[in-house]
ZABA-830095 format. One record per residue: residue in three letters; x, y, z of N, C-alpha, C, CB in turn. Coordinates in Angstrom, 3 decimals. Atoms other than C-alpha are relative to their C-alpha. Glycine has a CB too. Layout:
<sites>
SITE    aa       n_c1       n_c2       n_c3      ca_c1      ca_c2      ca_c3       c_c1       c_c2       c_c3      cb_c1      cb_c2      cb_c3
SITE   Ala          X          Y          Z          X          Y          Z          X          Y          Z          X          Y          Z
...
</sites>
This chain:
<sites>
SITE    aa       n_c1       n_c2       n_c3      ca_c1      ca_c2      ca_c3       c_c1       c_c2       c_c3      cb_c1      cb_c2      cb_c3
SITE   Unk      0.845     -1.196      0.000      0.000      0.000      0.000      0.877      1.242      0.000     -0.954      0.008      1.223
SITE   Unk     -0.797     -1.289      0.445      1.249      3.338     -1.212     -0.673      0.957      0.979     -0.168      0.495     -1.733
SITE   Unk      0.989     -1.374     -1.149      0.358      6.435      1.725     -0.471      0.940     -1.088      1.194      1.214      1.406
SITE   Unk      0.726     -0.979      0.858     -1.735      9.025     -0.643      1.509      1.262      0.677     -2.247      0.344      0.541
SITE   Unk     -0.373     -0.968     -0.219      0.953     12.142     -0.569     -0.614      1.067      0.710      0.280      0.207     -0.837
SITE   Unk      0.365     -1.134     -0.686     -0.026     14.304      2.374     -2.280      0.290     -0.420      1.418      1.489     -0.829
SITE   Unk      1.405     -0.557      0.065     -4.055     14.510      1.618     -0.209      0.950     -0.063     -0.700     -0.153      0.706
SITE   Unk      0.686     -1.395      0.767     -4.573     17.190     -0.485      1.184      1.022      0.585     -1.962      0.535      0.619
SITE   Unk     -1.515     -0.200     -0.512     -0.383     18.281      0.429     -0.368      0.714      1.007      1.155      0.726     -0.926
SITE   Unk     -0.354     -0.858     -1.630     -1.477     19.165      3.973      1.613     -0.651      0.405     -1.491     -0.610      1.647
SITE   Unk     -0.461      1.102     -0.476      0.941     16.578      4.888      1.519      0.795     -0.396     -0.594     -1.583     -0.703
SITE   Unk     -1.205      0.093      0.679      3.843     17.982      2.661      0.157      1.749      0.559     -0.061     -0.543     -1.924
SITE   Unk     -0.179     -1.696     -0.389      3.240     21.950      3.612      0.004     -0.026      1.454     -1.344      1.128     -0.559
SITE   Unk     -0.503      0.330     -2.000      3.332     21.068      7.750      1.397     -0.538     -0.426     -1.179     -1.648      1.255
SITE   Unk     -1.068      0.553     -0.363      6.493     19.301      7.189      0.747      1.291     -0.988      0.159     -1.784     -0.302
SITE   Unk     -1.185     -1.089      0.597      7.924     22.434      4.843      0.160      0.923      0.857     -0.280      0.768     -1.338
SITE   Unk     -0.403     -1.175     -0.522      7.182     24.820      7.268      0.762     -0.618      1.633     -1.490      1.152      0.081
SITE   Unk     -1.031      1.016     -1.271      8.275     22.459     10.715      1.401     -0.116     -0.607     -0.617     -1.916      0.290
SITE   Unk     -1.672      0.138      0.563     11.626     21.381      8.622      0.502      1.250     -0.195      0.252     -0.779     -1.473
SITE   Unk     -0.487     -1.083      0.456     11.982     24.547      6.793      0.154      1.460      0.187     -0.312     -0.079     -0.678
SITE   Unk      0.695     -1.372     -0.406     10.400     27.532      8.062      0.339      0.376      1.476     -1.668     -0.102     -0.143
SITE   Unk      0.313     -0.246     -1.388      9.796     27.682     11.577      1.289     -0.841      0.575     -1.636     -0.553      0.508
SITE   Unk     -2.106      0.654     -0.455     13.795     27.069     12.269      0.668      1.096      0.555      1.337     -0.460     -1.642
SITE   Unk     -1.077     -1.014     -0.809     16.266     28.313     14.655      1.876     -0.600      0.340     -0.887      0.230      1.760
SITE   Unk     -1.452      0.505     -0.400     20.242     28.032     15.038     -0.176     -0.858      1.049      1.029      1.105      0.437
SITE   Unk     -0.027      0.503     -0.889     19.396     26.792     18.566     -0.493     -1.256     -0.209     -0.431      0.646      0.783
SITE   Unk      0.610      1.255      0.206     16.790     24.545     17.562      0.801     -1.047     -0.883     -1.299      0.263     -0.596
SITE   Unk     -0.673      0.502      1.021     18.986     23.054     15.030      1.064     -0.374      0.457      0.162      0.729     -0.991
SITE   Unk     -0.905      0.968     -0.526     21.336     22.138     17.352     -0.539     -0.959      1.310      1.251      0.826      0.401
SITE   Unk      0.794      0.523     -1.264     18.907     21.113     20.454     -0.832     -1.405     -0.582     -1.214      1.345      0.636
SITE   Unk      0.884      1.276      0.425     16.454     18.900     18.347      0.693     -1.231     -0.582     -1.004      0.412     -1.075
SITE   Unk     -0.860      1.145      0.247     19.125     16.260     16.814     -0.006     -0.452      1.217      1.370      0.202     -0.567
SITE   Unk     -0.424      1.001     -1.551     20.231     15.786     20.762     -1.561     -0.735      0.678      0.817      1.405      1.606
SITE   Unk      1.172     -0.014     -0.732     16.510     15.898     21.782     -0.094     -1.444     -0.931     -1.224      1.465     -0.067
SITE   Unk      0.818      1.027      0.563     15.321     13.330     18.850      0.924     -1.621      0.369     -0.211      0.420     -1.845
SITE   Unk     -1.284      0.916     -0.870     18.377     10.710     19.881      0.335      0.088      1.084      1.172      0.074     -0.337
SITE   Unk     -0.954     -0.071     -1.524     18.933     11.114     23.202      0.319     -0.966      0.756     -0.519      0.701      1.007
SITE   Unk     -0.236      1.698     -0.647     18.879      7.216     23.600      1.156     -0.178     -0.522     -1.076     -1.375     -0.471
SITE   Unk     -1.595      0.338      0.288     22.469      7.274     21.849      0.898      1.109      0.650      0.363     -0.037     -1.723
SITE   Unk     -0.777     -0.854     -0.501     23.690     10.141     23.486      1.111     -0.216      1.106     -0.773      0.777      0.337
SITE   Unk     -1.307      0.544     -1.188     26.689      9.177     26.010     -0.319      0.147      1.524      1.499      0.994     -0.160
SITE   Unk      0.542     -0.904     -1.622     25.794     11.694     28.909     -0.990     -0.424      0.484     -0.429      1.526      0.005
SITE   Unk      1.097      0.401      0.170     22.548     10.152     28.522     -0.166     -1.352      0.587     -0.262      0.111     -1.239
SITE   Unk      0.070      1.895     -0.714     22.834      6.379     28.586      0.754     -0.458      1.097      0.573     -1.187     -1.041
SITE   Unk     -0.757      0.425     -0.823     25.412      6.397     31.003      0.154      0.317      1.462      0.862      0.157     -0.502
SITE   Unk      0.417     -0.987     -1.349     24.422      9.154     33.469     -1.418      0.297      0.423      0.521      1.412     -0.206
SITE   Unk      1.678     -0.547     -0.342     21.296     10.575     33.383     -0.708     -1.012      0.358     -0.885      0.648     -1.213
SITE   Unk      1.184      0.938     -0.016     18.846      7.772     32.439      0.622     -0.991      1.338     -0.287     -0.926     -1.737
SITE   Unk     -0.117      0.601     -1.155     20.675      5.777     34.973     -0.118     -0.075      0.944      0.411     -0.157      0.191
SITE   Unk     -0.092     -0.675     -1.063     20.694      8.027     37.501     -1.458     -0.091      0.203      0.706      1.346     -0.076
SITE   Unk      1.274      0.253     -0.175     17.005      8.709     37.035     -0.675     -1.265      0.262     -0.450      0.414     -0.881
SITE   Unk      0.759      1.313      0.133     16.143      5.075     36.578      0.060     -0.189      1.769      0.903     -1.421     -1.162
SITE   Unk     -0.758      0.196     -1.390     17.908      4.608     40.130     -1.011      0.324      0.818      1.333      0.894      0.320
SITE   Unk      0.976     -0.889     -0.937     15.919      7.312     41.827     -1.015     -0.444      0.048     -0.273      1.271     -0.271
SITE   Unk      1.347      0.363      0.407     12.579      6.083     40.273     -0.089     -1.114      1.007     -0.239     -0.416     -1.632
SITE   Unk      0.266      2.039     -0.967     13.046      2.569     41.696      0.368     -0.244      1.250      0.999     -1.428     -0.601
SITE   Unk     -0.292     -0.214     -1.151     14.572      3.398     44.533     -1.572      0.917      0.903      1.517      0.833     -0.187
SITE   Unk      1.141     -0.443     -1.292     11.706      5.732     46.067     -1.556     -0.533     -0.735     -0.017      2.201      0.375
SITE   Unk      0.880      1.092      0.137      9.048      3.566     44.084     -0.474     -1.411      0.077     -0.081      0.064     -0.542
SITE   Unk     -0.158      1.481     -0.157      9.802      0.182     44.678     -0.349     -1.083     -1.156     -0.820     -0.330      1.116
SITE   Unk      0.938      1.038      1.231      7.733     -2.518     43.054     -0.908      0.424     -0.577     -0.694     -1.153      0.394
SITE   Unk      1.270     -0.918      0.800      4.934     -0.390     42.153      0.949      0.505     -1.746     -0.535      1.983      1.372
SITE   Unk     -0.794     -0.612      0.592      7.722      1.366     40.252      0.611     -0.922     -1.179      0.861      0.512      0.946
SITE   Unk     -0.447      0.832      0.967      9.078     -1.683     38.830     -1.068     -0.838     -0.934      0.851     -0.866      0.692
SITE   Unk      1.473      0.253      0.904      6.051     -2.902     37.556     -0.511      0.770     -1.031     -1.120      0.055      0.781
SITE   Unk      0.277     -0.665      1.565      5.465     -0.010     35.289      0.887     -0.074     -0.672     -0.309      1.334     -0.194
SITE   Unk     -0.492      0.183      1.443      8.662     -0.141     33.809     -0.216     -1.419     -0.534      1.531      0.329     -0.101
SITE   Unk      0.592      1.061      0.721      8.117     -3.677     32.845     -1.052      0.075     -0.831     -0.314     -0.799      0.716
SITE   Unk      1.266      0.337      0.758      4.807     -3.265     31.462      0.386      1.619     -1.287     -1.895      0.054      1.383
SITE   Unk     -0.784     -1.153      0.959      6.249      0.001     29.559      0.784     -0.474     -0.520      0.635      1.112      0.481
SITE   Unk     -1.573      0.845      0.933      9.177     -2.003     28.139     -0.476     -0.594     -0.719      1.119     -1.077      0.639
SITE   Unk      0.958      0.866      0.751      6.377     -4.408     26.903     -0.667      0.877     -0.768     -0.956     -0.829      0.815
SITE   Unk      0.613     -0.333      0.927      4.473     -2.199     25.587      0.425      1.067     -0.925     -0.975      0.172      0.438
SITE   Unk     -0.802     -0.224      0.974      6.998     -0.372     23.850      0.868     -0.684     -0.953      0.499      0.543      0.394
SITE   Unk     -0.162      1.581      1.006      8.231     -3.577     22.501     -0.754     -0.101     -0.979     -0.345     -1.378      0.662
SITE   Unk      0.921      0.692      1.171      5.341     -4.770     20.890     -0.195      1.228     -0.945     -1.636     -0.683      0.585
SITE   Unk      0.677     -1.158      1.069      4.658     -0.977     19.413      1.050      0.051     -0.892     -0.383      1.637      0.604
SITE   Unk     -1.092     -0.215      0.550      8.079     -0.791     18.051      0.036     -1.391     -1.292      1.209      0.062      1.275
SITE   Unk      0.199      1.306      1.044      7.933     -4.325     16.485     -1.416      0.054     -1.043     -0.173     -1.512      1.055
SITE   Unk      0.785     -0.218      1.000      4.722     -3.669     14.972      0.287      1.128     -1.365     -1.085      0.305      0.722
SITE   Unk     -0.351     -1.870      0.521      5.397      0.005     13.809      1.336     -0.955     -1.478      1.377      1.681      2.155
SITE   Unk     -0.992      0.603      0.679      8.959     -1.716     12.194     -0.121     -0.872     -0.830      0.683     -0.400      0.610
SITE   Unk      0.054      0.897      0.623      8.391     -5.021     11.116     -1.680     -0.117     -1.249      0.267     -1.018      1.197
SITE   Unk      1.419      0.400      0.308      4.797     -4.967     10.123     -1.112      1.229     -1.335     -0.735      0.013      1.822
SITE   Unk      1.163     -0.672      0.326      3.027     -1.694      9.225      0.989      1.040     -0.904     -1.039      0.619      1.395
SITE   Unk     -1.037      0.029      0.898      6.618     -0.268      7.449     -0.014     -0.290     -1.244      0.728     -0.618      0.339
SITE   Unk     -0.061      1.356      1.309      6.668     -3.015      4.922     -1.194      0.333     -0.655     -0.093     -1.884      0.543
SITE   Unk      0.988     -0.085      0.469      3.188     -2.460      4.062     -0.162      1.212     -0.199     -0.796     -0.537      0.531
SITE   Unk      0.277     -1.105      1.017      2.640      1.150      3.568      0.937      0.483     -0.378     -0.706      0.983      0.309
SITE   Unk     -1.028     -0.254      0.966      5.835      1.434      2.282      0.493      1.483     -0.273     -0.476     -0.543     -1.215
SITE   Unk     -0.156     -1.338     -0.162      5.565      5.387      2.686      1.744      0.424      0.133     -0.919      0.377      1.340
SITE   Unk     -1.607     -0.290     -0.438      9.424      6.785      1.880     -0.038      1.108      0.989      1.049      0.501     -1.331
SITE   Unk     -0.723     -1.071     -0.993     10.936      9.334      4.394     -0.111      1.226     -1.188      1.920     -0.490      0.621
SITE   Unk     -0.491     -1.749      0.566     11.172     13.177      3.199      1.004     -0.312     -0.718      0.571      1.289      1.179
SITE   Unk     -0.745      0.228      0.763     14.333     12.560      2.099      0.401     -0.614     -1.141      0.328     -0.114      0.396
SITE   Unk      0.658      0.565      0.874     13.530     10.054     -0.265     -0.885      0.546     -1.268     -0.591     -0.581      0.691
SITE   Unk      1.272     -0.227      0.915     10.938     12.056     -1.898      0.379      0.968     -0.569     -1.369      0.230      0.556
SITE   Unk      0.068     -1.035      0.818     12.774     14.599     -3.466     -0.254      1.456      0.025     -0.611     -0.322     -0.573
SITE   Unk      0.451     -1.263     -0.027     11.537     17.559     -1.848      1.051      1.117      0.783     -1.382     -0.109      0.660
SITE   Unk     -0.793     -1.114     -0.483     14.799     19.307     -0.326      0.021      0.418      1.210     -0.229      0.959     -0.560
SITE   Unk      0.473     -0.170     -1.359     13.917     18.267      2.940      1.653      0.108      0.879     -1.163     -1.512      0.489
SITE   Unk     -0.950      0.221     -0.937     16.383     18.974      5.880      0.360     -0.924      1.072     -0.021      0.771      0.417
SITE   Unk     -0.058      1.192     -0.495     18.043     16.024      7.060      1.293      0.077      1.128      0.140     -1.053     -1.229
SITE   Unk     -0.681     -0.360     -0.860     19.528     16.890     10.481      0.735     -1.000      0.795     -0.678      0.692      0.609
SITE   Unk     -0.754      1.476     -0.882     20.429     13.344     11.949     -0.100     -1.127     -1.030     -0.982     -0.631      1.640
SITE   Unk     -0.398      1.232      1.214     21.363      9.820     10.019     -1.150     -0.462      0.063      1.221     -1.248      0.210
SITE   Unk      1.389      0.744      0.258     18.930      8.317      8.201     -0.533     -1.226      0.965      0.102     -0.621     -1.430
SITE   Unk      0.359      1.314     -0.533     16.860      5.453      9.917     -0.717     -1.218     -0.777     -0.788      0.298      1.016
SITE   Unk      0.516      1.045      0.958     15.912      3.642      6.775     -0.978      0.418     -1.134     -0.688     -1.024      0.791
SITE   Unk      0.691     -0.747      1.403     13.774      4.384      3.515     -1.213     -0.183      0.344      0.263     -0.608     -1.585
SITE   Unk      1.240     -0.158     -0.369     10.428      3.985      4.924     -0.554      0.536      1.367     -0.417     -1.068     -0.194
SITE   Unk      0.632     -0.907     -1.553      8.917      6.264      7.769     -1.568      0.035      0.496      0.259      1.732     -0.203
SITE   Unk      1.092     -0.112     -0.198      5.415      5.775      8.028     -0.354     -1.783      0.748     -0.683      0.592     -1.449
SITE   Unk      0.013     -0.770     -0.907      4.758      4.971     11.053      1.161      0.675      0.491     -0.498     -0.545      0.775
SITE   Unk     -1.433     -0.305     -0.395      7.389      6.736     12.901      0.425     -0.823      1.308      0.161      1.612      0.280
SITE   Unk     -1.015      0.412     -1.014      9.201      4.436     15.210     -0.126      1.080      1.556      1.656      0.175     -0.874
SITE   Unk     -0.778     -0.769     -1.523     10.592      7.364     18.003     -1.725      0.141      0.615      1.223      2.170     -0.303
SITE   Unk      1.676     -0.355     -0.256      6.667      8.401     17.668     -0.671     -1.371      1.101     -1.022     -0.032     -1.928
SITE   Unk      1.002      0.640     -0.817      4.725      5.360     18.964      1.040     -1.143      0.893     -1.342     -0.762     -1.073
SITE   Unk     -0.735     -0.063     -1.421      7.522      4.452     21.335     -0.372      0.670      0.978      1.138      0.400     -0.022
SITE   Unk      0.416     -1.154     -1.187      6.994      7.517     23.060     -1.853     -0.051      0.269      0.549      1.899     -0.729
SITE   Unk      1.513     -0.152     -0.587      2.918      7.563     22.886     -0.190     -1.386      0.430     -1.269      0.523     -1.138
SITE   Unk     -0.286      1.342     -0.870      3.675      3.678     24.324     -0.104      0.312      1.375      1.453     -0.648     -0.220
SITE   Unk     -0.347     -0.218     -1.689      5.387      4.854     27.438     -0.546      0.971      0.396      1.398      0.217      0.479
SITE   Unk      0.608     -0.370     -0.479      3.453      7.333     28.060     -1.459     -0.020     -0.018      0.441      0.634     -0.040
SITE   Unk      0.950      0.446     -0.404      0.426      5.904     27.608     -0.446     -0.480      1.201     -0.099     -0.553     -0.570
SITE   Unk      0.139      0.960     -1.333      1.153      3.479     30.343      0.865      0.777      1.036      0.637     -1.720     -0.223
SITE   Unk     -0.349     -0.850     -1.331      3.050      6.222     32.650     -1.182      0.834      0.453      1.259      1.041     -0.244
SITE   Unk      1.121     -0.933     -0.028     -0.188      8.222     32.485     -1.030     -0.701      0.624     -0.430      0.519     -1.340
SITE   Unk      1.117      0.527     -0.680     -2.179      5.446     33.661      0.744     -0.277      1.266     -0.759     -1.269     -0.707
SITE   Unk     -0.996     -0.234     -0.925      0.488      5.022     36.348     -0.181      0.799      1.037      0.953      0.399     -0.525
SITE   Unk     -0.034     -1.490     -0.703      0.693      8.434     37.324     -1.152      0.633     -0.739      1.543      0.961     -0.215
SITE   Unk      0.438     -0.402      1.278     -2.255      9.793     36.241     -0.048      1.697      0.194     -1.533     -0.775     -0.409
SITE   Unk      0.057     -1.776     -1.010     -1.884     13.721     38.329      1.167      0.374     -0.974      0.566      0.152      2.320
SITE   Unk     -1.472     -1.120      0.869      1.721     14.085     35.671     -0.056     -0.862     -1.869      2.523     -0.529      1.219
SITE   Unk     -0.066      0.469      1.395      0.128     12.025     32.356      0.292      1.350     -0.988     -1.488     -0.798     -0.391
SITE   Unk     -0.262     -1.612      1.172     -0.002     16.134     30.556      0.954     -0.539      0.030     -0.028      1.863      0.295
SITE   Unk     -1.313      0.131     -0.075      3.684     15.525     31.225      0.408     -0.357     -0.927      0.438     -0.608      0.787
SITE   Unk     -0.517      1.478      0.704      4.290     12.353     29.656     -0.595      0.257     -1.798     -1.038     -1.763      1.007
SITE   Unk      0.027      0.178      1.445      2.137     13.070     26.580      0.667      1.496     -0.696     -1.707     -0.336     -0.490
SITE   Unk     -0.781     -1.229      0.415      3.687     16.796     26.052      1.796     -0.596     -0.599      0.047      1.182      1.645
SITE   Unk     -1.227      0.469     -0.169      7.243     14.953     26.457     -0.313     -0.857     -1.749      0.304     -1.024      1.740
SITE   Unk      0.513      0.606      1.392      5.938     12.425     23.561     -0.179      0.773     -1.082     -1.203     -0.582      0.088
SITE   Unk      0.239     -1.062      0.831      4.564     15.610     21.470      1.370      0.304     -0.427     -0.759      1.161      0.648
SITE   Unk     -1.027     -0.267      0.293      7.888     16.728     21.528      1.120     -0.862     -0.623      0.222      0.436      0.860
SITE   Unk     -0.889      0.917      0.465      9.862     13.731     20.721     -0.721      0.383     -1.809     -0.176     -1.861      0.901
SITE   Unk      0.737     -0.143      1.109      7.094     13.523     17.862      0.910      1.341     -0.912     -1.702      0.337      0.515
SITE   Unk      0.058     -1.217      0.050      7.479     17.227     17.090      1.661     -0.449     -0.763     -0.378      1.007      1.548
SITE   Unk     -1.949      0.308      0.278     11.722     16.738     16.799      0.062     -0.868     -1.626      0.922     -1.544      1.698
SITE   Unk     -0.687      0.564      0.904     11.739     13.967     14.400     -0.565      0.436     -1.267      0.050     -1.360      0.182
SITE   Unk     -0.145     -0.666      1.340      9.869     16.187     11.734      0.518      1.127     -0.269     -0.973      0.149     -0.510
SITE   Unk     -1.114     -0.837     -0.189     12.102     19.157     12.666      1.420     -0.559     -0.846      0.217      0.071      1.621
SITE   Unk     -1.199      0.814      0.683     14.648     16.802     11.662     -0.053     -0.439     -1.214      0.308     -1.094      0.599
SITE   Unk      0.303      0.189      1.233     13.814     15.991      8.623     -0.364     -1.538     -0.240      1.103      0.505     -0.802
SITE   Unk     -0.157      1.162     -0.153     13.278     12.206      9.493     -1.692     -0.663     -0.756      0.433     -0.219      1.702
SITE   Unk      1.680      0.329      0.138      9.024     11.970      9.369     -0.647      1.263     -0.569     -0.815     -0.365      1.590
SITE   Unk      1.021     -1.197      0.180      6.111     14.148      7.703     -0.618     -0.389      1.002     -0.904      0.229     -1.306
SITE   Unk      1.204     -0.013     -1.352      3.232     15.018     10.357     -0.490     -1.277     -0.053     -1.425      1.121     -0.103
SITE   Unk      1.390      1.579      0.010      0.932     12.179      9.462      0.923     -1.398      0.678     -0.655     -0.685     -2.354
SITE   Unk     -1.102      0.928     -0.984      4.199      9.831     10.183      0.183     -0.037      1.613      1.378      0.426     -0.389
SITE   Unk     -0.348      0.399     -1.097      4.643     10.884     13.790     -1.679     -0.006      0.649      1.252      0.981      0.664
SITE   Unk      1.058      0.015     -0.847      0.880     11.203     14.747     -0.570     -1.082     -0.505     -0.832      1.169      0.092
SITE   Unk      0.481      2.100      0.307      0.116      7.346     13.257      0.974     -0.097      1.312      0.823     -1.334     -2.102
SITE   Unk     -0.016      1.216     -0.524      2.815      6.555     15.295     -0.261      0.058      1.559      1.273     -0.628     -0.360
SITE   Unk      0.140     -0.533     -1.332      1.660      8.667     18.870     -1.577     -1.003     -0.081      0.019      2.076      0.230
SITE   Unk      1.370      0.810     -0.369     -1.842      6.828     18.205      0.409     -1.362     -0.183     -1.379      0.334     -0.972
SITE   Unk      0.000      1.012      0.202     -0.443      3.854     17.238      1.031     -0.431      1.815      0.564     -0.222     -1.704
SITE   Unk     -0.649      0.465     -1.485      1.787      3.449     20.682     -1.667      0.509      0.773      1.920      1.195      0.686
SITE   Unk      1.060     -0.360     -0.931     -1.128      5.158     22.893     -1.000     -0.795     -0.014     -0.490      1.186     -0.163
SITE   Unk      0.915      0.441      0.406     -3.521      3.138     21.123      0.181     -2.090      0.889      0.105      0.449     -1.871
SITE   Unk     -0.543      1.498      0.052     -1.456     -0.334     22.086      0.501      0.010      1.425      1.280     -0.390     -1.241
SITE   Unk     -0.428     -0.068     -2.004      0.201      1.156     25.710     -1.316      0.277      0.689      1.253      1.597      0.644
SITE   Unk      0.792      0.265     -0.744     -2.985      1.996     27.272     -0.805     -0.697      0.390     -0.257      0.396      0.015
SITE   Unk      0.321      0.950     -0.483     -5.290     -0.743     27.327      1.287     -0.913      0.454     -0.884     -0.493     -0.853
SITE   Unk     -0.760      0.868     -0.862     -2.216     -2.765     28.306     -0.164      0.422      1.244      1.362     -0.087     -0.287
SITE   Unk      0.104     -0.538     -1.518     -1.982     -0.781     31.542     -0.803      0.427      0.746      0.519      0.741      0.232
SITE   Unk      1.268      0.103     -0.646     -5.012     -0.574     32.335     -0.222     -1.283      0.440     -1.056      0.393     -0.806
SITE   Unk     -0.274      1.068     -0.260     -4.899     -4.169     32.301      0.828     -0.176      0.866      0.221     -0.498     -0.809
SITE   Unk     -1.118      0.378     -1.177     -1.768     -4.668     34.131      0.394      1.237      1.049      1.501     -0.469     -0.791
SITE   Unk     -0.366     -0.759     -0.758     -1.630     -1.806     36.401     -1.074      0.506      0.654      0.723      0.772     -0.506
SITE   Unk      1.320      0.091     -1.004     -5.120     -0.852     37.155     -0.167      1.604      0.390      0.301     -1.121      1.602
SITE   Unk      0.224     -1.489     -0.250     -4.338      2.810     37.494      0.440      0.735      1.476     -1.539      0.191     -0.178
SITE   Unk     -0.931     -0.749     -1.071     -2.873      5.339     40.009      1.099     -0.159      0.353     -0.318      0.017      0.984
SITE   Unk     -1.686     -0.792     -0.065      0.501      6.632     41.524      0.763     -1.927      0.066      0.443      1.527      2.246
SITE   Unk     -0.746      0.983      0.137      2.757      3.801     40.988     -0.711     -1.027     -0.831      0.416     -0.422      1.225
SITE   Unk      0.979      1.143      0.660      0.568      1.240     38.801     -0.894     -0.570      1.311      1.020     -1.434     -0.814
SITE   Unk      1.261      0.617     -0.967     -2.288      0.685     42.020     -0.548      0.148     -0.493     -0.513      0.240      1.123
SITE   Unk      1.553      0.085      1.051     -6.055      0.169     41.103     -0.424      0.755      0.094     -1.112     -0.802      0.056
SITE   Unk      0.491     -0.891      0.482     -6.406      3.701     41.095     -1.394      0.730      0.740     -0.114     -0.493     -1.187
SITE   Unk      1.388      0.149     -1.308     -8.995      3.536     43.975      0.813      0.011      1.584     -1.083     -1.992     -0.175
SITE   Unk     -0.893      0.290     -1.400     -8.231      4.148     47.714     -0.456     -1.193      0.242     -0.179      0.979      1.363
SITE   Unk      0.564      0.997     -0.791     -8.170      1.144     49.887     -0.868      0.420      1.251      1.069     -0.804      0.415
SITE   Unk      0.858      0.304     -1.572    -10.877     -0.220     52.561      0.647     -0.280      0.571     -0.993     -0.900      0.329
SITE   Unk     -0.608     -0.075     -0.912     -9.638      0.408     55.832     -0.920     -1.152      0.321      0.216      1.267      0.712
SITE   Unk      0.649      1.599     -0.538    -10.184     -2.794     57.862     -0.783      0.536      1.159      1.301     -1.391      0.611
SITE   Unk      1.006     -0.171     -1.466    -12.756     -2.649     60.872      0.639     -1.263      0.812     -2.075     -0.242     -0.284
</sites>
């Protein structure tokens, strides 16, 4: 299946003015680090570690329980997104297509529709939102932005990263609803009955 070019080139005039237009020196060096920041050094070796640490440390098992079920259900979105829905609409990348797009970080392969970074991120924060649900804005703003980055970058058109924010959100939240049940740490989201 071939993606229809942008529907009626909304698709192609959002990604000229995001890539092309609505650009800044800063941004142009911030959004590469922002859209990768899972290869970044400082990143994998410090930060996320550090954070991970903290998380699990003053959350415990509650804590560890969402990332598990977040790892899962960024798994399966990623493997679908990649293996599955890739192959079939076959949609090339900006770059690919000829249009003079700005290609700010290394390619990730000749087909972009869905976007990968996209329904990763609306994954995990699907299921951090059911988690936590008092800092989900957070989680899906954080997602927006990942989104947001990789057509800055020249990587995805719009329609690419918002298939793939519904396609994770769509696949992380009933999971965690299922396996977590809702509220601060994955509880059922309900106070408990005090015993008599």
């Amino acid at each position: 299946m071939i993606i229809p070019w942008g529907f009626g080139s909304f698709d192609r005039v959002a990604f000229g003015l995001i890539n092309g237009v609505w650009t800044h020196p800063v941004l142009d060096r911030f959004m590469p680090v922002f859209t990768d920041i899972h290869k970044v050094k400082w990143f994998i070796y410090g930060a996320a570690p550090a954070g991970l640490g903290l998380w699990l440390y003053k959350g415990g098992k509650g804590a560890l329980r969402v990332l598990v079920v977040a790892a899962i259900a960024m798994g399966v979105s990623d493997l679908l997104a990649y293996r599955v829905i890739k192959p079939w609409a076959a949609r090339p990348r900006p770059e690919y297509a000829g249009i003079g797009a700005r290609v700010l970080t290394p390619p990730g392969g000749k087909f972009g529709f869905p976007s990968n970074h996209s329904s990763n991120a609306g994954a995990a924060a699907a299921v951090l939102s059911v988690a936590y649900p008092a800092a989900g804005f957070v989680f899906w703003i954080v997602a927006g932005l990942v989104a947001y980055s990789r057509v800055y970058c020249g990587q995805h058109y719009p329609f690419d990263v918002l298939a793939g924010l519904a396609l994770g959100g769509l696949l992380g939240w009933p999971w965690a609803v299922l396996m977590l049940g809702g509220g601060k740490g994955g509880g059922s989201g309900g106070s408990k009955k005090k015993r008599r």
